[in-house]
C-alpha positions as CSV (number, residue, x, y, z in Angstrom):
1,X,3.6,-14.0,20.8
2,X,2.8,-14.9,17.4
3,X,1.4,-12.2,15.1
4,X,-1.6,-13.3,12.7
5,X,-1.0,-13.0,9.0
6,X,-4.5,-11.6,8.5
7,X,-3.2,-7.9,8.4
8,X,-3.9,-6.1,5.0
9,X,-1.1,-2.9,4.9
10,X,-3.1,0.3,3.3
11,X,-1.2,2.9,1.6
12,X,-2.5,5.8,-0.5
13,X,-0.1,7.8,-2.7
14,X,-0.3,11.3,-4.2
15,X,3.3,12.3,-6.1
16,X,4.9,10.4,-3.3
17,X,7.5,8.6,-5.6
18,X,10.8,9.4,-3.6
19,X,9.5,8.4,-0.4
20,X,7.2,4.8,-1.6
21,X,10.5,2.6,-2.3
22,X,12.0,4.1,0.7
23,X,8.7,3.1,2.7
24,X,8.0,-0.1,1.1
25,X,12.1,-1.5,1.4
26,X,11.1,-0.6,5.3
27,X,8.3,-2.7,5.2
28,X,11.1,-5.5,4.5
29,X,11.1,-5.9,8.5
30,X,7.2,-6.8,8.9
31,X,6.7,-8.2,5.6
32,X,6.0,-11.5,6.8
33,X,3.2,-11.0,9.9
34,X,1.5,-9.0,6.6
35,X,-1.3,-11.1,4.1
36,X,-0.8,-8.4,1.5
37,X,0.3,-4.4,0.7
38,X,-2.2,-2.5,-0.9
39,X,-1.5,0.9,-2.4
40,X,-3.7,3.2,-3.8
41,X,-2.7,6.0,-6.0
42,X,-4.6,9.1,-6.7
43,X,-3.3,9.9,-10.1
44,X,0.2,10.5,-8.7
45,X,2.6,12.3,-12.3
46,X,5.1,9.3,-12.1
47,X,3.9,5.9,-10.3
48,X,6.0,3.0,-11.8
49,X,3.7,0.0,-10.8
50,X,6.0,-2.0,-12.3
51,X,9.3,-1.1,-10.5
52,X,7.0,-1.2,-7.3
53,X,5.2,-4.8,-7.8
54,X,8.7,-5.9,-8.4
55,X,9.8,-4.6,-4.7
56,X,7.8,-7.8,-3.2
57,X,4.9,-10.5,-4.8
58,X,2.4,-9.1,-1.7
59,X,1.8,-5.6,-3.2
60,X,-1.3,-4.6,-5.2
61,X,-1.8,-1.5,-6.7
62,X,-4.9,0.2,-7.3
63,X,-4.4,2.7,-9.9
64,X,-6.9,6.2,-9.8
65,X,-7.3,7.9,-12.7
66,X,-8.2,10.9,-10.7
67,X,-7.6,12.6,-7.5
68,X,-10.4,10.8,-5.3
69,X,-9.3,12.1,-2.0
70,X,-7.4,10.3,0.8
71,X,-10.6,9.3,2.6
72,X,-11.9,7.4,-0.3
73,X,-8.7,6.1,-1.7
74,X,-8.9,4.5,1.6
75,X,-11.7,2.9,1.5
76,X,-11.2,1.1,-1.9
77,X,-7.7,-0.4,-0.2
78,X,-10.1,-1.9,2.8
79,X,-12.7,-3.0,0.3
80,X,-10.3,-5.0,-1.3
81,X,-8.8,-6.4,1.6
82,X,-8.8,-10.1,2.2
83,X,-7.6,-9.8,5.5
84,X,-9.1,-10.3,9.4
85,X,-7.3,-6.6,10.6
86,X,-6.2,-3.3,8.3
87,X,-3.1,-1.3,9.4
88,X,-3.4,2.1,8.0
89,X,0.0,3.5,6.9
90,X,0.6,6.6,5.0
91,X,3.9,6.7,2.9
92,X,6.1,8.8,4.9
93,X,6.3,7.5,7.7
């Protein structure tokens, strides 16, 4: 059975910086069945969207400059989906 590659990944990120490379090297496994990685941060004291874009060319970042709330964090990651089907991951797991 063959996966489609329409599947957006959504991540949102509050001070989660020791467990996102941890999570995204995971990600290593499916990275191929997914179209693209989005991540949205809320703000987060020490995101490094450059040492994260650099973990794999899928990944965008969407960059709060403010708190918004998980709930609305995850609806700019679907918004800016271009994909058929979302999968809805938080960071730690």
């Amino acid at each position: 059975m063959s996966i489609s590659k329409k599947i957006s990944l959504v991540t949102v990120t509050y001070n989660s910086e020791k467990i996102i490379y941890k999570f995204l090297t995971s990600l290593k496994l499916i990275e191929k069945q997914l179209n693209e990685i989005i991540i949205i941060d809320n703000n987060s004291k020490n995101f490094d969207a450059k040492k994260i874009k650099k973990i794999s060319k899928k990944i965008k970042i969407i960059q709060n400059n403010k708190n918004i709330g998980f709930a609305k964090a995850v609806n700019q990651g679907i918004k800016t989906s271009k994909s058929d089907f979302i999968l809805l991951l938080n960071p730690d797991t």
